[in-house]
OpenMM code with the backbone's topology and positions (N, CA, C; nanometers):
from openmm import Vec3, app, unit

residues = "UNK UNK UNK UNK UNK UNK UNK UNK UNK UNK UNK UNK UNK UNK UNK UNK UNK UNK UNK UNK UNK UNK UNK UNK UNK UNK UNK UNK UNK UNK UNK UNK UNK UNK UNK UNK UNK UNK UNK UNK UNK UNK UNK UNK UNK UNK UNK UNK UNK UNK UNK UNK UNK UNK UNK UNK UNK UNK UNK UNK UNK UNK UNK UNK UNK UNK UNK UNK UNK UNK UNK UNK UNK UNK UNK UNK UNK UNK UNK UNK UNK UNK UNK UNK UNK UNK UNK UNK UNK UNK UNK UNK UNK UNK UNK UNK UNK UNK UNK UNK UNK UNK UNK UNK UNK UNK UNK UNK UNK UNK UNK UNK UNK UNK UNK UNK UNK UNK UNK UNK".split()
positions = [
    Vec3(-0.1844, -1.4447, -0.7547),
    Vec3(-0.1414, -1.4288, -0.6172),
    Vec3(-0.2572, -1.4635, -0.5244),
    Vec3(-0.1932, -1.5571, -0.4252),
    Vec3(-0.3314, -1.5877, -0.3627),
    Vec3(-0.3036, -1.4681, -0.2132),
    Vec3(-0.4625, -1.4697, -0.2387),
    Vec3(-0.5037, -1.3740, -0.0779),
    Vec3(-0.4958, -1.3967, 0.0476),
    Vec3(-0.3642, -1.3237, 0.1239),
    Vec3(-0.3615, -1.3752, 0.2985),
    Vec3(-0.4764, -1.2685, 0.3231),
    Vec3(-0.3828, -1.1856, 0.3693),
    Vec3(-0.4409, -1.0709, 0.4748),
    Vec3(-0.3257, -0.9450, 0.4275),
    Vec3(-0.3897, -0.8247, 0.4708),
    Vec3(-0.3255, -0.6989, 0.5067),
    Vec3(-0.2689, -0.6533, 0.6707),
    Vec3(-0.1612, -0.5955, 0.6435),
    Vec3(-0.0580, -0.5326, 0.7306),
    Vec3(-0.0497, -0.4185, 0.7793),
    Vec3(-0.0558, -0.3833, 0.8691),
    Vec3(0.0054, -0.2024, 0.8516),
    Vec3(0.1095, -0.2037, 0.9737),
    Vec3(0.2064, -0.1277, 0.9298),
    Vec3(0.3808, -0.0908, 1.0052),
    Vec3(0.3572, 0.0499, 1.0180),
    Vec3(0.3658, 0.0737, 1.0924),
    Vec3(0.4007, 0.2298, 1.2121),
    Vec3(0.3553, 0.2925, 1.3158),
    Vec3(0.3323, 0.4453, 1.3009),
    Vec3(0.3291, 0.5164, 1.4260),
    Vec3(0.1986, 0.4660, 1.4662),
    Vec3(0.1866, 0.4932, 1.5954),
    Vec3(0.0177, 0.4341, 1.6582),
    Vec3(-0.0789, 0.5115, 1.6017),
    Vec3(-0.0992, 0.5868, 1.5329),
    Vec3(-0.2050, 0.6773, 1.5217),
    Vec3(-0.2217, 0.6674, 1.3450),
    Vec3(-0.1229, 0.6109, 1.3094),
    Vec3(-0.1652, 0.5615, 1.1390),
    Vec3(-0.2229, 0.4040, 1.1779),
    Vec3(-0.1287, 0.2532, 1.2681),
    Vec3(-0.1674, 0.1640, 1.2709),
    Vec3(-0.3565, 0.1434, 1.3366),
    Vec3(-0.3537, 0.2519, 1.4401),
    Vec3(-0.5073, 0.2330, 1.4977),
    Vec3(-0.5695, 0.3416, 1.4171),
    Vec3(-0.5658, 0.4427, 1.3196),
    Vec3(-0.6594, 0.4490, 1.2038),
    Vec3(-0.6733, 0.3859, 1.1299),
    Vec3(-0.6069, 0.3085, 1.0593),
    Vec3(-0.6459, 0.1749, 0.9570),
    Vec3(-0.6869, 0.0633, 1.0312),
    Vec3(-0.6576, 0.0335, 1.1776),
    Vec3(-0.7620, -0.0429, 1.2256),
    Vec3(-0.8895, -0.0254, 1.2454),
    Vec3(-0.9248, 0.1368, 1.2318),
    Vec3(-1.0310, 0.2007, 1.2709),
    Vec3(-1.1118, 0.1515, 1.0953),
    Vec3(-1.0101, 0.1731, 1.0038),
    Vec3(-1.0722, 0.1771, 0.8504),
    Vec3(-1.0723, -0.0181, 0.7997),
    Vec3(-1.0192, -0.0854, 0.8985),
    Vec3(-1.0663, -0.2494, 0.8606),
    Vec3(-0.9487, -0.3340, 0.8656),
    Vec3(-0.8317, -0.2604, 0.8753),
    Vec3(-0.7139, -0.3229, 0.8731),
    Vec3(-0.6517, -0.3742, 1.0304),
    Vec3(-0.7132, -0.4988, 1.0509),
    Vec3(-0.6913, -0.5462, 1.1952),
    Vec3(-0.5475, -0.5804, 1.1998),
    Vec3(-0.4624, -0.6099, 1.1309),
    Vec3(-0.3587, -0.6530, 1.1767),
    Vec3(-0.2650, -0.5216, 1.1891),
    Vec3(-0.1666, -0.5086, 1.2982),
    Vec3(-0.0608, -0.3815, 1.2621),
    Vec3(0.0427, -0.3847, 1.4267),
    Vec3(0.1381, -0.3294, 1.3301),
    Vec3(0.2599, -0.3574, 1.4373),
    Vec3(0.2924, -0.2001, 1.4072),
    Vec3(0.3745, -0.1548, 1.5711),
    Vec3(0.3469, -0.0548, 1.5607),
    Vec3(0.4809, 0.0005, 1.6097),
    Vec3(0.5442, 0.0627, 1.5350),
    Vec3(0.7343, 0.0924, 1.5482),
    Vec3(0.7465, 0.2330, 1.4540),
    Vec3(0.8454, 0.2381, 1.4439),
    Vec3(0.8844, 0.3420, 1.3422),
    Vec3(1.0495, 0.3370, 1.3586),
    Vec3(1.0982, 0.4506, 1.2172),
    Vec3(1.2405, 0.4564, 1.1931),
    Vec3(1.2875, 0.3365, 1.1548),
    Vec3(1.4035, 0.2881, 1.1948),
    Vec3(1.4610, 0.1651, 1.1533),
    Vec3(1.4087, 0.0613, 1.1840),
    Vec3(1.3640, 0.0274, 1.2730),
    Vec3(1.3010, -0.0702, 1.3144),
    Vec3(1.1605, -0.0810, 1.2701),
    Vec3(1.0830, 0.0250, 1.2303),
    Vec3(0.9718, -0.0370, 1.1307),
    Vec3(1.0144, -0.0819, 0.9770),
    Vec3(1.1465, -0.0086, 0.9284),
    Vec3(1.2023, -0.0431, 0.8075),
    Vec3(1.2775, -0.2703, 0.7695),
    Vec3(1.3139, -0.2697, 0.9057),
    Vec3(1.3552, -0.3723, 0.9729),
    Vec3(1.1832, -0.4959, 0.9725),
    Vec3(1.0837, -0.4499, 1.0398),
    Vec3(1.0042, -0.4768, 1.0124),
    Vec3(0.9432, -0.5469, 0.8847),
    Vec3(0.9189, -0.4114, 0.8143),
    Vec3(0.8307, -0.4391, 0.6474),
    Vec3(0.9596, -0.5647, 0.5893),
    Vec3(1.0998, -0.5545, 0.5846),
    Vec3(1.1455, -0.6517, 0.5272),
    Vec3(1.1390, -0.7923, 0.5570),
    Vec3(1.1313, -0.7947, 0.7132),
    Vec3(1.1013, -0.9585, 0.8046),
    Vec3(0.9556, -0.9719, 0.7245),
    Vec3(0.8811, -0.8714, 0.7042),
    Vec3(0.7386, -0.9208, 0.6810),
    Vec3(0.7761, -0.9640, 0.5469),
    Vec3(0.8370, -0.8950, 0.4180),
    Vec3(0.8349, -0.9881, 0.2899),
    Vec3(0.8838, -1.0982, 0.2997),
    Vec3(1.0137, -1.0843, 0.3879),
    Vec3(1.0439, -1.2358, 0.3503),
    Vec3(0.9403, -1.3388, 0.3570),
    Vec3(0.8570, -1.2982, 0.5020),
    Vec3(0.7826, -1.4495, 0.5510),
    Vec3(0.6783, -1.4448, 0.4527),
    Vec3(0.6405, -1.3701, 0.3483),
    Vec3(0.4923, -1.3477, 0.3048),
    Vec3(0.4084, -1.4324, 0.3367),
    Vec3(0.3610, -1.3873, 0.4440),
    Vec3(0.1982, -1.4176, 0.5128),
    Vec3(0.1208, -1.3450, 0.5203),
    Vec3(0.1461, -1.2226, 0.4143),
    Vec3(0.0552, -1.0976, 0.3940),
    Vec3(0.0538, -1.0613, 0.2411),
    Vec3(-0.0324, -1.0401, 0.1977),
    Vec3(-0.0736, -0.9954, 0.1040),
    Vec3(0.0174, -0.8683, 0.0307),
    Vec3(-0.0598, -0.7864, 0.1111),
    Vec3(0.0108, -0.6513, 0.1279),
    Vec3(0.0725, -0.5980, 0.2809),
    Vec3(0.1022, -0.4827, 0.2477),
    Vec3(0.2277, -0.4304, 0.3299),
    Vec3(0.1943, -0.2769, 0.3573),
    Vec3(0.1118, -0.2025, 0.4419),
    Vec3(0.1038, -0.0798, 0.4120),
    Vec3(0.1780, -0.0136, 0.5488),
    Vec3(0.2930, 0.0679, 0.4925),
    Vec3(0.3741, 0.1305, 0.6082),
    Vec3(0.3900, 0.2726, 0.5818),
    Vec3(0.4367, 0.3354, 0.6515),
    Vec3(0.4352, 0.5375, 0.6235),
    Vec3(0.5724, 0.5529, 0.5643),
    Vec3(0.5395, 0.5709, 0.4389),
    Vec3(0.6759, 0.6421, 0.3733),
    Vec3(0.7997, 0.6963, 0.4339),
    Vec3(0.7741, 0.7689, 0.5448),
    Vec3(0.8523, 0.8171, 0.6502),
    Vec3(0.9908, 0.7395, 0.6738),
    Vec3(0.9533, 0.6190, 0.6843),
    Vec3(1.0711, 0.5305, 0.6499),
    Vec3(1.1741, 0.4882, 0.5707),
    Vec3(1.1363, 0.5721, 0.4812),
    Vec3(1.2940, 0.5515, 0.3353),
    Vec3(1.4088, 0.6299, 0.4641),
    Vec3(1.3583, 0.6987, 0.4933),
    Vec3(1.4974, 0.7917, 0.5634),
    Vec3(1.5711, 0.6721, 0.6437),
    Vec3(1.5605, 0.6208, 0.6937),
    Vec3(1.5871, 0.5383, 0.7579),
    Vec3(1.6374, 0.3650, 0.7157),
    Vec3(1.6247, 0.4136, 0.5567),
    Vec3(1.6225, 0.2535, 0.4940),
    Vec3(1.7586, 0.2664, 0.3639),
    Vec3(1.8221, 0.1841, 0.3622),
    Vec3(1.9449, 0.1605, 0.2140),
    Vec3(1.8630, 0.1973, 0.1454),
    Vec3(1.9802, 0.2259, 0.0282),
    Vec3(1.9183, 0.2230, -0.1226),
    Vec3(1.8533, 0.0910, -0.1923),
    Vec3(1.9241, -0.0164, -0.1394),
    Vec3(1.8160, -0.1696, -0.2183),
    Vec3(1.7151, -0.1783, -0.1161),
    Vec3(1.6823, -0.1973, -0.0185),
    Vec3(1.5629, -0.1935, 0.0693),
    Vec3(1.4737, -0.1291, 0.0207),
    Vec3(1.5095, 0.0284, -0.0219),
    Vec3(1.4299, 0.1466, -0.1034),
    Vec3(1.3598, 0.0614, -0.2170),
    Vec3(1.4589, -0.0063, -0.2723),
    Vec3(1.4544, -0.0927, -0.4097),
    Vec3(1.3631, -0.1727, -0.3969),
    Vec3(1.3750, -0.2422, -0.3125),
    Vec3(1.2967, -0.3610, -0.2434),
    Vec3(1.1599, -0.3770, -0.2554),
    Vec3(1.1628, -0.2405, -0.1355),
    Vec3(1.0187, -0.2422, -0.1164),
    Vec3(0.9023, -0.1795, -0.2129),
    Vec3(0.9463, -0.0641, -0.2748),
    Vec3(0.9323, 0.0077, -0.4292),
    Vec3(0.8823, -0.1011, -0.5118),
    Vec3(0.9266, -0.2253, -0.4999),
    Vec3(0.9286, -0.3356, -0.6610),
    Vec3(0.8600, -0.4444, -0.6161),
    Vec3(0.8364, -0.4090, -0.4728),
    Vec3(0.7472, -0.5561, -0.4464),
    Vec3(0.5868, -0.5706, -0.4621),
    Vec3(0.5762, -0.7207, -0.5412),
    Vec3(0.4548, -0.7434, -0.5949),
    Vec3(0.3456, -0.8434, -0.4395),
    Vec3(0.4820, -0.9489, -0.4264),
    Vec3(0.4081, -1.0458, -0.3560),
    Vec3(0.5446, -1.0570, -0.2053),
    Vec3(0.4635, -0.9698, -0.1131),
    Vec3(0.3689, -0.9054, -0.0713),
    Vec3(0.3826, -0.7324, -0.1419),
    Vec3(0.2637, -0.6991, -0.2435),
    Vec3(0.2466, -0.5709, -0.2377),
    Vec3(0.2844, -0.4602, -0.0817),
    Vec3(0.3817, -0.3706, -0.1334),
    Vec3(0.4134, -0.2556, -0.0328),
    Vec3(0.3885, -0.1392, -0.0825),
    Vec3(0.2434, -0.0857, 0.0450),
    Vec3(0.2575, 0.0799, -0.0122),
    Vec3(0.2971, 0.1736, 0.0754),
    Vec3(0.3546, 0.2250, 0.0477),
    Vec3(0.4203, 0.3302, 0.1676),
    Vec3(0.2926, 0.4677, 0.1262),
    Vec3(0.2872, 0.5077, 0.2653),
    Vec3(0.1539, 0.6049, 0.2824),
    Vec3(0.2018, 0.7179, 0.3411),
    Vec3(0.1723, 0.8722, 0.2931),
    Vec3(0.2391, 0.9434, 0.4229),
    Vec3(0.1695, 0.9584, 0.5737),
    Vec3(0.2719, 0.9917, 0.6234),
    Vec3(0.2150, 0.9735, 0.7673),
    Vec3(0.0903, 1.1065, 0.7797),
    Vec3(0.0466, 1.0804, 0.9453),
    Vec3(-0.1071, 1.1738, 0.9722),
    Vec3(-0.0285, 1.3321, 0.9732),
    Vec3(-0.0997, 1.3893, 0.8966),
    Vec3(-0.0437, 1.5469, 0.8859),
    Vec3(0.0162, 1.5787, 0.7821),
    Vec3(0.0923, 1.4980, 0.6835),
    Vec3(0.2235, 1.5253, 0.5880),
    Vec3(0.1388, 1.5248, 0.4688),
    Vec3(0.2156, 1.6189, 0.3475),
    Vec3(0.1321, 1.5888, 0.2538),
    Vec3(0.1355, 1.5021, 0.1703),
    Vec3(0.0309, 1.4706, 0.0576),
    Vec3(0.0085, 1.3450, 0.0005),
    Vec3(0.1592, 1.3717, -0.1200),
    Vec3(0.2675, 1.2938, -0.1730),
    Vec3(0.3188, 1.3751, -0.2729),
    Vec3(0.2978, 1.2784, -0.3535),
    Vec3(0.2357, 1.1692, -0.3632),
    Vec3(0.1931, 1.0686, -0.4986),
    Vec3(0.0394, 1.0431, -0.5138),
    Vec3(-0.0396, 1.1055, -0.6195),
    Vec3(-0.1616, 1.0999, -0.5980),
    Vec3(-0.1980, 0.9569, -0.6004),
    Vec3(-0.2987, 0.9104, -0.5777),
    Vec3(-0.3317, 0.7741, -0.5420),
    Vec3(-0.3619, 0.7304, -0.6955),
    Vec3(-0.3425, 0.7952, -0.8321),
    Vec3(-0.3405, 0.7354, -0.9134),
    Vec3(-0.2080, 0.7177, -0.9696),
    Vec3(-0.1308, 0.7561, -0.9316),
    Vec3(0.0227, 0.7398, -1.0038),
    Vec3(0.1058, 0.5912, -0.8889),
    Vec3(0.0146, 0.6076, -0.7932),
    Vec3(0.0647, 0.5079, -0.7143),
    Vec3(-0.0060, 0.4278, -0.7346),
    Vec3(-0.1449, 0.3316, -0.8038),
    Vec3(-0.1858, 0.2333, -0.8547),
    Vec3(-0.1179, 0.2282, -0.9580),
    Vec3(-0.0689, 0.3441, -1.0629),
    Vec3(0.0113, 0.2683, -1.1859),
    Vec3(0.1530, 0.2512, -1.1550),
    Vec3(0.2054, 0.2783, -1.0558),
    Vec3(0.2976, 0.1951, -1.0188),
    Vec3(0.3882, 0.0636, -0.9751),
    Vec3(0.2365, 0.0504, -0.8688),
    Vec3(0.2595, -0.0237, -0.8141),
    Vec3(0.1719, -0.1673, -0.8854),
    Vec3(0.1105, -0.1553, -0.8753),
    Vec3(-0.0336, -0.2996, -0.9666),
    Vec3(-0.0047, -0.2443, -1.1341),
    Vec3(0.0437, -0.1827, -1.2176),
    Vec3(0.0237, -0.1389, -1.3397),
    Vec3(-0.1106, -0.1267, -1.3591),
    Vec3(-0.1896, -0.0504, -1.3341),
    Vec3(-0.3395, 0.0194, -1.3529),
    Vec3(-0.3484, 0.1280, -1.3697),
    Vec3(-0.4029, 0.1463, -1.4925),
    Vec3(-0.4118, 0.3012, -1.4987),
    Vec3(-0.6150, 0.3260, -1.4279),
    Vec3(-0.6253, 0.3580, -1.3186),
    Vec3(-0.7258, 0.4219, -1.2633),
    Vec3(-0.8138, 0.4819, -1.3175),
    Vec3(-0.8034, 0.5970, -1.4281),
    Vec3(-0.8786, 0.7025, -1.5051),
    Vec3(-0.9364, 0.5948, -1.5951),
    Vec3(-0.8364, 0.5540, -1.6986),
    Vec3(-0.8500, 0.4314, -1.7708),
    Vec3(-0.9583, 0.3529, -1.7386),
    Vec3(-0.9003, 0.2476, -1.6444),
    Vec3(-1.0246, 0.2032, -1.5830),
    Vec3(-1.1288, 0.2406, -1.4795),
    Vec3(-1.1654, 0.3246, -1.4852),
    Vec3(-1.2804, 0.3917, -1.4439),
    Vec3(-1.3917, 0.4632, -1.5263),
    Vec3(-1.3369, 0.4627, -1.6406),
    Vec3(-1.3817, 0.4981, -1.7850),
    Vec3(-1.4518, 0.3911, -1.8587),
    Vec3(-1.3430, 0.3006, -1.8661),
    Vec3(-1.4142, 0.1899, -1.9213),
    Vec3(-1.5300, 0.0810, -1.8213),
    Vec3(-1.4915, 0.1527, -1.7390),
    Vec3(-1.6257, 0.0672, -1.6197),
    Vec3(-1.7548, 0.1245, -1.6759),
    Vec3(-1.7336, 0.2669, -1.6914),
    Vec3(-1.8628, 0.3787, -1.6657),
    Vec3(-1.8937, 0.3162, -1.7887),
    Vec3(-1.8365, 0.3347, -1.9065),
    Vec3(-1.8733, 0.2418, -1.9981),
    Vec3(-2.0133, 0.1394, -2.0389),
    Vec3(-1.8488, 0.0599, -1.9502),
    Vec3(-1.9952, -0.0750, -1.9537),
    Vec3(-2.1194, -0.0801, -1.8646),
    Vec3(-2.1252, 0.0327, -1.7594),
    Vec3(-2.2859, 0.0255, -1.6965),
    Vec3(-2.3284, 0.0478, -1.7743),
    Vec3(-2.2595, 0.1998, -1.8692),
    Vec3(-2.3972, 0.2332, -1.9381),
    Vec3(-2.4291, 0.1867, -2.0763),
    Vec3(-2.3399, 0.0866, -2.1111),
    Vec3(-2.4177, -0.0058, -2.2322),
    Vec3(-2.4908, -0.1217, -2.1912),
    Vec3(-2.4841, -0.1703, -2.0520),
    Vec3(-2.5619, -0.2523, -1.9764),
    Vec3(-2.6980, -0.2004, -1.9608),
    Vec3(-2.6625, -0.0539, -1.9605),
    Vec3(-2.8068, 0.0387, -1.8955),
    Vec3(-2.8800, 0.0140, -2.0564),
    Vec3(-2.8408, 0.0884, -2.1597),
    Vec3(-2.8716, 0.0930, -2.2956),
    Vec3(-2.9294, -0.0510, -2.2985),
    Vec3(-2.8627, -0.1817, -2.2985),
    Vec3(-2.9547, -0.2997, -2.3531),
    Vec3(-3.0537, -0.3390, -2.2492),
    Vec3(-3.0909, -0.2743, -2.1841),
    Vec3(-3.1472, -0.3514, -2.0733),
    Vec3(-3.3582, -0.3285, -2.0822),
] * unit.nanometer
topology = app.Topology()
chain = topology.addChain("A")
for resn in residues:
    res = topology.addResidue(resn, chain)
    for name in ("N", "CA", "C"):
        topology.addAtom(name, app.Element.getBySymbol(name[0]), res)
């Protein structure tokens, strides 16, 4: 998959914190019309990824749900919004979404520094 750029879809205060964290691009809606949104954005894929506030299934069909859940190119992660709690830890949502197991590889990283460290 080649690399555009990153997205972010919603309320102003998630889109201008991830602008705050590097993510310059972001449109800024909610409810149906950010759901309306993230799908205009797969079709055109001119983004990489797709990061919008979960908040939006309420507001979205069951294949849209489908949709956006299964999409690779443009990757979509739905995030909860500012205040709500987290209910997918950020490692069950890399093996979801990219198939990575995180622990896994973070293990085998530590790994190889330290047989790098050992021959060195």
């Amino acid at each position: 998959m080649e690399y555009k750029n990153i997205i972010t879809v919603g309320t102003r205060e998630v889109v201008l914190g991830l602008k705050l964290a590097g993510v310059s691009d972001g449109i800024i809606c909610d409810g149906r019309k950010a759901v309306d949104t993230v799908l205009d954005l797969m079709r055109t894929k001119k983004h990489s990824m797709i990061i919008a506030e979960e908040e939006i299934i309420k507001y979205a069909k069951r294949q849209e749900i489908i949709s956006m859940n299964t999409s690779i190119d443009p990757l979509v992660i739905l995030i909860p919004a500012y205040g709500q709690d987290i209910k997918e830890p950020i490692e069950i949502l890399a093996k979801r979404t990219l198939g990575i197991d995180i622990r896994k590889f973070n293990q085998t990283q530590d790994k190889n520094k330290q047989s790098a460290r050992e021959s060195a």
